[in-house]
C-alpha positions as CSV (number, residue, x, y, z in Angstrom):
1,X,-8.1,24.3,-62.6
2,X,-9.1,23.6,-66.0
3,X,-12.6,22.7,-67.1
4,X,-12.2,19.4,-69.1
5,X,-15.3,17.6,-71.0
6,X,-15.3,13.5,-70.8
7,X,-13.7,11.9,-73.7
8,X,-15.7,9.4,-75.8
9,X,-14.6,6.3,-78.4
10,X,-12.1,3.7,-77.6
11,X,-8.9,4.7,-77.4
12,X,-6.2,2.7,-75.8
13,X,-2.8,2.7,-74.2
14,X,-0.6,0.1,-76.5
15,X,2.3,-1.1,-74.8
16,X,5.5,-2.0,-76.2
17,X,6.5,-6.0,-75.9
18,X,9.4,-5.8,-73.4
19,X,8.0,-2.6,-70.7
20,X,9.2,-4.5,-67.7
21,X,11.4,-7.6,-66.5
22,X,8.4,-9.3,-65.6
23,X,6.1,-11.3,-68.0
24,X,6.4,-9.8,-71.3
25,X,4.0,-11.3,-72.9
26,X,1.3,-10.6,-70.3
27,X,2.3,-7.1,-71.1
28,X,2.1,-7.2,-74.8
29,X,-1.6,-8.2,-74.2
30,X,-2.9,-5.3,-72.2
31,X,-4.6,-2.5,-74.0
32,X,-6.2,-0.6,-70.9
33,X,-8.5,2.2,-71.7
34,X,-7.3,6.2,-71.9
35,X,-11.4,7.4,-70.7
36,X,-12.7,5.0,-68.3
37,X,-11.6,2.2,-66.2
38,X,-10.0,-1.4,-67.1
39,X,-11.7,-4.5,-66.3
40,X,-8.3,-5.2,-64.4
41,X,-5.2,-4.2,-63.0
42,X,-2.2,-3.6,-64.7
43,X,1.4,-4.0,-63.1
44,X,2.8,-1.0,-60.7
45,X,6.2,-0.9,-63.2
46,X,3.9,-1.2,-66.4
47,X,2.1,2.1,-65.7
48,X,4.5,3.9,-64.1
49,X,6.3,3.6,-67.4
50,X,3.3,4.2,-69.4
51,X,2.2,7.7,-67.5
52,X,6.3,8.1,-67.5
53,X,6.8,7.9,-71.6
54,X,3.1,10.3,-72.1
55,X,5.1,12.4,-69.7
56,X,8.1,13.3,-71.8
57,X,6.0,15.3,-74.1
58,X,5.9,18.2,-71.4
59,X,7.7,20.7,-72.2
60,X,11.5,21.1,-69.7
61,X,10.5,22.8,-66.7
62,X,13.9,25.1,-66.0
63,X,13.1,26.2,-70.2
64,X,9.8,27.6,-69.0
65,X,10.6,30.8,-69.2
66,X,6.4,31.8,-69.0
67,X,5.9,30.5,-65.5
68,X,6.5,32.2,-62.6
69,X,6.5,29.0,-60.3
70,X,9.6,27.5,-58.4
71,X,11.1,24.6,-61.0
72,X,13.9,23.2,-58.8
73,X,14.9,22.8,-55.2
74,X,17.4,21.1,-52.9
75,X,17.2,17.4,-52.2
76,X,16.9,17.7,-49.1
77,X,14.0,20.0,-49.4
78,X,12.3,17.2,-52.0
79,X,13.0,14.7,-49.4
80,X,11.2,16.7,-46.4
81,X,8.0,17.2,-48.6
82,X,8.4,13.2,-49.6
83,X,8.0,12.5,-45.9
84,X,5.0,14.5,-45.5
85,X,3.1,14.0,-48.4
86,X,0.5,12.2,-46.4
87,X,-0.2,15.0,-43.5
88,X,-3.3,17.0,-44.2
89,X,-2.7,20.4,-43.3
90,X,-6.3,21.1,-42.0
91,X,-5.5,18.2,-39.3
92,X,-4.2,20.5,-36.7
93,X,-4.5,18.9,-33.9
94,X,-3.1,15.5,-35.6
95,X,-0.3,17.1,-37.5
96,X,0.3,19.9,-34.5
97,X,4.1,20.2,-35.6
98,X,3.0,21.1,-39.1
99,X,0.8,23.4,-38.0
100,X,3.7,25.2,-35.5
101,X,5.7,25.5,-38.6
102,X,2.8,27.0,-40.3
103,X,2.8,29.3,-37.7
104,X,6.4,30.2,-37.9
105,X,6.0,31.1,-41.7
106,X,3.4,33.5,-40.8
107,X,5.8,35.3,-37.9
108,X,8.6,35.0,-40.4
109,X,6.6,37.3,-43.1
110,X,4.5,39.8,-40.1
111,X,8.3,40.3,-39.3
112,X,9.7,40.4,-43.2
113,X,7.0,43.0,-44.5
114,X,7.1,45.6,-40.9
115,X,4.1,44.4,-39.4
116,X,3.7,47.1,-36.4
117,X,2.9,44.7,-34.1
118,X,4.4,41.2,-35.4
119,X,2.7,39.6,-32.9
120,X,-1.4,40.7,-33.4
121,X,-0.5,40.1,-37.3
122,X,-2.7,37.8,-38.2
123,X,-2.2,34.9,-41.1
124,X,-2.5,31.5,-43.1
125,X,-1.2,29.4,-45.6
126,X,-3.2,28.7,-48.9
127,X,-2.9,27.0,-51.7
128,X,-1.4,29.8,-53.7
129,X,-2.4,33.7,-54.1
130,X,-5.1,32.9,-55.7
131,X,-6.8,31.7,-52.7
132,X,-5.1,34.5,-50.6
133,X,-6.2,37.3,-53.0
134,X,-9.8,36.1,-52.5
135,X,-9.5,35.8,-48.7
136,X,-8.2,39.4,-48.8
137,X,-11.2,40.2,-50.8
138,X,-13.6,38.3,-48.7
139,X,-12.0,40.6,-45.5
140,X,-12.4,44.1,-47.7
141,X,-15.8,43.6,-48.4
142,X,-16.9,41.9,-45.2
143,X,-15.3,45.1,-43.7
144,X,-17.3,47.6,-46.0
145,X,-20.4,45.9,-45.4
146,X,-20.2,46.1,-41.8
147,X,-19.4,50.0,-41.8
148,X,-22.0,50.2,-43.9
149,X,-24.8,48.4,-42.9
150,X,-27.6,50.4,-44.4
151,X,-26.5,51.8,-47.7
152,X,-25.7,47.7,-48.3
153,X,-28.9,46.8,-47.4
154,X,-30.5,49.4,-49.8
155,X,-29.0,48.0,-53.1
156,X,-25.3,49.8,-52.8
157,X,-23.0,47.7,-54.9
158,X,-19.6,47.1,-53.3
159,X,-16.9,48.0,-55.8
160,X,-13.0,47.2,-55.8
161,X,-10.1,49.1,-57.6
162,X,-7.4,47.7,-59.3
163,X,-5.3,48.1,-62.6
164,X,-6.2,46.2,-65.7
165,X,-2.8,44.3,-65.6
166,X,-3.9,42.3,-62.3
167,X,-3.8,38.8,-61.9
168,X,-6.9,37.1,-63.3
169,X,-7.9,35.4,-59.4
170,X,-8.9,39.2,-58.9
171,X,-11.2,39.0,-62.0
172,X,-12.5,35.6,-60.1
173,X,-13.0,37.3,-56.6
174,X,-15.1,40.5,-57.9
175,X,-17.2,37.6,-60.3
176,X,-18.0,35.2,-57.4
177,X,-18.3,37.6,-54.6
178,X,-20.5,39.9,-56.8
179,X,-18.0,43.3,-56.2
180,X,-17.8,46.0,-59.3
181,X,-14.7,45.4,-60.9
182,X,-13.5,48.9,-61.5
183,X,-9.9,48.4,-63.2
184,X,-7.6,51.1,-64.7
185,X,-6.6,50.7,-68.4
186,X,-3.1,50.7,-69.6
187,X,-2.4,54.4,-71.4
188,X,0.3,55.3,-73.4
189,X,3.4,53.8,-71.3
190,X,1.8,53.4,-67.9
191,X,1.5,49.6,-68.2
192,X,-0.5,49.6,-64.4
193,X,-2.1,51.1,-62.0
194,X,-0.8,54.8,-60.5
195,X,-2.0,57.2,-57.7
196,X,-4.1,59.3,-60.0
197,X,-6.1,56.5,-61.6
198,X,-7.1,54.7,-58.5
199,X,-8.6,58.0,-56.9
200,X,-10.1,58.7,-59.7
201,X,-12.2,55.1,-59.2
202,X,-12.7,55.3,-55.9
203,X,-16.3,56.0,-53.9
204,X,-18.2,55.1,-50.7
205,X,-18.9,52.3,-52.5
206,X,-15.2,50.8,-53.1
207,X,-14.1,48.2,-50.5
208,X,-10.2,48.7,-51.5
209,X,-7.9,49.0,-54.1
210,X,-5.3,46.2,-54.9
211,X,-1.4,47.4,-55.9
212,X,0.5,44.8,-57.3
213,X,4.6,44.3,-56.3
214,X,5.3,42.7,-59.2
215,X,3.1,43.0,-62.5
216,X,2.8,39.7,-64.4
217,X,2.8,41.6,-67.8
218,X,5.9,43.4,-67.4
219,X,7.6,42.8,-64.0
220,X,7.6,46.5,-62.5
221,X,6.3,47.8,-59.1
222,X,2.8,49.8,-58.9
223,X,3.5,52.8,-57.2
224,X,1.8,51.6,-53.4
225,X,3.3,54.5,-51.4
226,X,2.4,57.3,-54.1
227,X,-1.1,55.2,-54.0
228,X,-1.4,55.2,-50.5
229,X,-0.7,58.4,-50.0
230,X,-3.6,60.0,-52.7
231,X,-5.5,58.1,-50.5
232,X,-4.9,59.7,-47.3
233,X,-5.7,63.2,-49.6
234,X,-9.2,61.1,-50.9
235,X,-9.8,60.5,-47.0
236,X,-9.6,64.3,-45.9
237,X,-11.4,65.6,-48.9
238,X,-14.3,63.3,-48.6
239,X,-14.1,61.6,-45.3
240,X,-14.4,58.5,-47.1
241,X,-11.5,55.4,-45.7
242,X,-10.3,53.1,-48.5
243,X,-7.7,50.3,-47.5
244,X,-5.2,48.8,-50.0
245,X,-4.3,45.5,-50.5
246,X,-0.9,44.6,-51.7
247,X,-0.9,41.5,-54.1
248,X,2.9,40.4,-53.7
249,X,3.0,37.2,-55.5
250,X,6.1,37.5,-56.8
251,X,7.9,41.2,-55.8
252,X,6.6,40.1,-51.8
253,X,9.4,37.9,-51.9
254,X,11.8,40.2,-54.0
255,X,11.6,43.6,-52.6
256,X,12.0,42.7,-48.8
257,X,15.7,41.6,-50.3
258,X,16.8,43.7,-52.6
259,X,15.0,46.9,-52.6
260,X,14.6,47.3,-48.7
261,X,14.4,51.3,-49.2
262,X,10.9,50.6,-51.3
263,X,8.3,51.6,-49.0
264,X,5.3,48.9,-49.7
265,X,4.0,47.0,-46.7
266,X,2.6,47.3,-43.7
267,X,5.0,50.4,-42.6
268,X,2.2,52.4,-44.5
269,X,-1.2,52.5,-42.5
270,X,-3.6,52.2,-45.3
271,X,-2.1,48.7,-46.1
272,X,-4.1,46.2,-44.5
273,X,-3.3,43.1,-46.3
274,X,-0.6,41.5,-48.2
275,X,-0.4,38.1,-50.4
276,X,2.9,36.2,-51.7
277,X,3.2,33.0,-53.5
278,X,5.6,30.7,-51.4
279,X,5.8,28.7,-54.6
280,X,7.2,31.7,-56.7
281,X,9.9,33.7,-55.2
282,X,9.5,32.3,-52.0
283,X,11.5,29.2,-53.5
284,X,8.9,26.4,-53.0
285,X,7.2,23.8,-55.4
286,X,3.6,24.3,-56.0
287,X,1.6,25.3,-54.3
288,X,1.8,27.3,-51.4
289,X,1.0,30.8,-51.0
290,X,0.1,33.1,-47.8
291,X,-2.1,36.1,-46.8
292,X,-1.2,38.2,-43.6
293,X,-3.7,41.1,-42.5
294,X,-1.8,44.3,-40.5
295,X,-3.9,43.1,-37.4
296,X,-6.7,41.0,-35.9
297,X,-9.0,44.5,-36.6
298,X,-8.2,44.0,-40.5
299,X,-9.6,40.5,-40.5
300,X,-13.2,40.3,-39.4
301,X,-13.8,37.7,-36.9
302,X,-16.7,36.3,-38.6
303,X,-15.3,35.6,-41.6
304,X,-13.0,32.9,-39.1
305,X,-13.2,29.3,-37.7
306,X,-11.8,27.5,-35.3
307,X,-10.4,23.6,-35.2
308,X,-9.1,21.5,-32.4
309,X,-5.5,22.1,-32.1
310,X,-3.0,20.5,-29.2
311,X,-6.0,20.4,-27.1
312,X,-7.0,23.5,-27.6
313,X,-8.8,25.7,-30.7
314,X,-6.4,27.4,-33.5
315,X,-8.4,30.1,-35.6
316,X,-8.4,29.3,-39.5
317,X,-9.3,31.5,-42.4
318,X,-9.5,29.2,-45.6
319,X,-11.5,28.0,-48.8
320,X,-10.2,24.8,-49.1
321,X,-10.3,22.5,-46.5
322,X,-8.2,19.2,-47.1
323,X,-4.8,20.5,-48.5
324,X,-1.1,19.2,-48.1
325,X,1.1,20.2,-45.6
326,X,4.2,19.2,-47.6
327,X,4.4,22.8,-49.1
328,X,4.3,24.5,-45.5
329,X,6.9,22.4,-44.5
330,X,9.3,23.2,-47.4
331,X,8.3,26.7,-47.0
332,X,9.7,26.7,-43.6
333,X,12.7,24.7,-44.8
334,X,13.4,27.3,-47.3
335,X,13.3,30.1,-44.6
336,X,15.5,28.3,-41.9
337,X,18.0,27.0,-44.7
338,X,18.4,30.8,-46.6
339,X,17.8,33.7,-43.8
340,X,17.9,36.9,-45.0
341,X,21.4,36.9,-46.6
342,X,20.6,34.1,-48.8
343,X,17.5,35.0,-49.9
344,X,19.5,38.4,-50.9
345,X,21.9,36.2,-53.0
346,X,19.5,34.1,-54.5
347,X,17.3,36.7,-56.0
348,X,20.0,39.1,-56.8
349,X,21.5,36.6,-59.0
350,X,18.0,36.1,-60.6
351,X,17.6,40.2,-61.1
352,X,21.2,40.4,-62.6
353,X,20.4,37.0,-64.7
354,X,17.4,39.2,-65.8
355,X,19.0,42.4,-66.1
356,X,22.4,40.8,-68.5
357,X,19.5,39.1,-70.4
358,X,17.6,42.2,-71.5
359,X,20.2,44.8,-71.9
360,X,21.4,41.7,-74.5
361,X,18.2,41.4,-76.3
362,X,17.7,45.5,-76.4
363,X,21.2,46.0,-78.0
364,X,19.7,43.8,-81.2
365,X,18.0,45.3,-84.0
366,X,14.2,45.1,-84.3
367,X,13.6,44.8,-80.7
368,X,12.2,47.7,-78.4
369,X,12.7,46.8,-74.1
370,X,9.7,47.8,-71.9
371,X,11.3,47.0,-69.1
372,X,14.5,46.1,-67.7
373,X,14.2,43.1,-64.8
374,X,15.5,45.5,-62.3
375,X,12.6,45.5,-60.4
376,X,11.0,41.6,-60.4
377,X,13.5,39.6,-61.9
378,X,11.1,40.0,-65.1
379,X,11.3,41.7,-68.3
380,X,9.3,42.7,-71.3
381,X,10.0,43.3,-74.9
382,X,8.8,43.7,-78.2
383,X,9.5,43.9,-81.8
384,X,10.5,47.1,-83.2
385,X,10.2,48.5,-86.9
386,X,9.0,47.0,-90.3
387,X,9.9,43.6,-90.0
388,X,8.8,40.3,-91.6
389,X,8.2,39.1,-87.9
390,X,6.2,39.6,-85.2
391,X,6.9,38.6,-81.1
392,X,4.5,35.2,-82.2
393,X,6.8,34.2,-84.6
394,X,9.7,34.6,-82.0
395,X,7.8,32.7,-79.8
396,X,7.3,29.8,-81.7
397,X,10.6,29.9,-83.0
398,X,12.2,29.6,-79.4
399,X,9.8,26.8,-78.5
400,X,11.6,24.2,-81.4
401,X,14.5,24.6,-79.0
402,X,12.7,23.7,-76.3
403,X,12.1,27.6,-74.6
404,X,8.9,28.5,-73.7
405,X,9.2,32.1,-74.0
406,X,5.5,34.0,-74.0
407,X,4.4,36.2,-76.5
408,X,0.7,38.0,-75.9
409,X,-0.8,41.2,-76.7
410,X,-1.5,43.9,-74.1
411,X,-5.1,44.9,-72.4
412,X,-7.0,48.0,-72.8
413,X,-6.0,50.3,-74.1
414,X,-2.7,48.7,-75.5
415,X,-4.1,45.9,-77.8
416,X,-1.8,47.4,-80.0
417,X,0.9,46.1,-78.2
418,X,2.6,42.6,-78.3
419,X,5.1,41.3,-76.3
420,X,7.7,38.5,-75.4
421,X,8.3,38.3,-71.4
422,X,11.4,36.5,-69.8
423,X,11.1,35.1,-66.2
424,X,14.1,34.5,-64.1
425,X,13.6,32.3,-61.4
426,X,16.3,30.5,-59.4
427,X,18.0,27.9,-61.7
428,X,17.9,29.9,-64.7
429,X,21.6,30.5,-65.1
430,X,23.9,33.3,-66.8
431,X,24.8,30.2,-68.5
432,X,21.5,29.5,-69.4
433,X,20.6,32.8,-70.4
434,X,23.5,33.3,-72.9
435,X,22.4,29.7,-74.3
436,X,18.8,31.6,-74.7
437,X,20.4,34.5,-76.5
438,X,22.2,32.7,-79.0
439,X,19.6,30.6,-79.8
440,X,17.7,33.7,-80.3
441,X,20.4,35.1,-82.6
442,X,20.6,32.2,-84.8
443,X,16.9,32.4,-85.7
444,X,17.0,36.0,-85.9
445,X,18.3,35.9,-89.6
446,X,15.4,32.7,-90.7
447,X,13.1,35.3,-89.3
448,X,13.8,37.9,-91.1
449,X,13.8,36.0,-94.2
450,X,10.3,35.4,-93.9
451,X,8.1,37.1,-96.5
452,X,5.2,38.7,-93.5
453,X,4.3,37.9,-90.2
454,X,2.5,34.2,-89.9
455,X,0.0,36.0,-88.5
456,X,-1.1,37.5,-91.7
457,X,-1.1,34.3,-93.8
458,X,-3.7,32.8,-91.3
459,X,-1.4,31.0,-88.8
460,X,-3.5,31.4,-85.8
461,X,-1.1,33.7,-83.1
462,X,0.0,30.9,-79.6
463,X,0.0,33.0,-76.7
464,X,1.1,31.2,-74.1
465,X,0.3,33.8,-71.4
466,X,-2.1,32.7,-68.8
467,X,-2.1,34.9,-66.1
């Protein structure tokens, strides 16, 4: 969440004369305060529509083509999560239903991603992957410091590998849990992390090493098998046992479907954890996410606490406490409603939305494709020759149209590089898509009128990337 300072002055909500059937004169009068609280109420209908009109400034949500998070879903999925917006997902043993679809989810993805025995894979909801990916953490280095006791206690400081294209929640994890970020920069055109680089990190001292299904720069896989498997060579040469994690937030939910061949999960031994977003590819509004460890051994059984549940105790692993249970049970809807054939139709027609999209935008002049959405339903691209453009000034020019399309500038050792990035989620449409690209064709030749860049007259470059 967002850090926000308190607001000072006077400022005031004006309402219009007529906002409501009832008393509109009452309502002319009422001037309520934007920073702190009236002196009374105001009418249910009057600030519904007040909070509804602020509301119109945000941008579409099916246009936002930045975010990776679901924008739509069936009614009848909007109505299951209306009926339990009031059921607490912590209350297990007053909301022991929820919780046995909680536990379905979990079997549902031990099964999805080859656990080797579904049922000892262990699991939870969250409130997204950021919470998973630091409950994965938390296991990695409570596992580390327990096989290593003494070189702990002497000062040794816990590391974790990881490219420099991860998720900024891993960022978070290493900060708060005091572990040695140790990340791989991009080179050349490796945009993340490979084989070679995350041996080359790796000591007594490193709890694990993350791979990411599914970069958020780019959309392409890291390589976990290759990984995994310079590993088991980093093992024999120096007797030294170094887990992975697999942060799947958005290909953990893609790859199961349409790339069943890909070798990721927990069919390799060295994976001992894996996170998704349900509220990304796994088709549910926000937030929901999940964590599953290979088996009870990968989860340390300190690091767990048990609540009442149906009389009984059910084991939890969590940060938050108090969290909806609305998102579990939409979750589970999805699963049930989709099986495995649907999801297979649902994100193939987001990879071949993706895939039409950028062999489009490739075949124009001045831009360069980094990658292709054949992987996550995501692609990159960039600007290509001497242009009086640059991917910020396609960026805002898309936004007057209402598309939020991200431009933002690589990490180490790429800050040379800039980019635009396209998601497609479920309810971005071919037809939507070709609406995207000939908006984008129209403005091309404005563009190139242009005398530089924005950039170099001063006009301060919008990312719009914040992942």
């Amino acid at each position: 969440m967002a850090l926000h300072k308190g607001a000072g002055g006077d400022r005031r909500l004006s309402t219009g004369p007529y906002p409501t059937v009832a008393d509109p004169l009452g309502a002319m009068e009422l001037a309520p305060p934007l920073h702190r609280l009236g002196d009374r109420p105001v009418a249910a209908d009057t600030a519904y529509q007040l909070i509804h009109d602020e509301l119109m400034l945000d941008g579409n949500a099916k246009l936002n083509l930045a975010t990776f998070v679901t924008t739509s879903m069936e009614a009848q999925a909007t109505r299951l999560m209306t009926e339990c917006l009031d059921k607490n997902m912590i209350d297990k043993d007053e909301y022991p239903q929820t919780a046995e679809l909680e536990r379905r989810c979990v079997a549902i993805l031990a099964d999805l991603w080859h656990a080797p025995d579904p049922d000892r894979a262990v699991g939870c909801s969250t409130t997204g992957s950021s919470e998973a990916c630091m409950l994965a953490g938390m296991a990695l280095k409570r596992r580390w410091t327990r096989r290593n006791p003494d070189r702990y206690a002497a000062g040794a400081r816990p590391n974790l590998v990881m490219g420099v294209n991860v998720q900024v929640c891993w960022e978070k994890f290493c900060n708060f849990w005091e572990v040695e970020a140790r990340t791989a920069p991009m080179e050349g055109t490796r945009f993340h992390l490979d084989a070679e680089r995350a041996v080359a990190l790796c000591d007594e001292n490193t709890i694990g090493v993350v791979g990411v299904l599914g970069s958020t720069f780019d959309g392409s896989y890291e390589p976990v098998a290759e990984i995994c498997a310079a590993l088991d060579a980093f093992q024999e040469r120096t007797g030294t046992d170094v887990p992975v994690h697999v942060d799947g937030a958005s290909g953990g939910m893609v790859a199961p479907f349409l790339d069943p061949g890909l070798v990721w999960d927990f069919r390799l031994p060295r994976v001992a954890s894996i996170n998704t977003s349900g509220h990304k590819y796994g088709l549910v509004y926000p937030g929901v996410g999940w964590a599953l460890w290979r088996d009870q051994e990968a989860l340390p059984e300190e690091l767990v606490f048990r609540v009442d549940y149906l009389g009984g105790e059910m084991p939890t692993f969590a940060l938050n406490f108090s969290r909806p249970g609305a998102e579990v049970v939409a979750q589970y809807f999805v699963f049930l409603r989709l099986g495995r054939k649907g999801f297979r139709a649902v994100q193939g027609a987001c990879r071949e939305v993706a895939t039409h999209l950028a062999e489009r935008i490739g075949a124009l002049d001045g831009f360069r494709l980094l990658t292709r959405g054949d992987q996550v339903p995501v692609f990159a691209f960039t600007t290509e020759g001497d242009l009086p453009f640059d991917v910020f000034d396609v960026s805002r020019r898309l936004r007057e149209r209402g598309w939020q399309v991200p431009a933002y500038t690589f990490p180490a050792n790429r800050e040379d590089l800039s980019v635009l990035r396209v998601v497609c989620r479920n309810g971005f449409s071919r037809d939507l898509a070709d609406l995207l690209l000939g908006d984008l064709e129209r403005l091309l030749p404005e563009l190139r009128r242009q005398p530089v860049p924005l950039r170099r007259l001063g006009v301060p470059a919008r990312s719009g990337f914040h992942h």
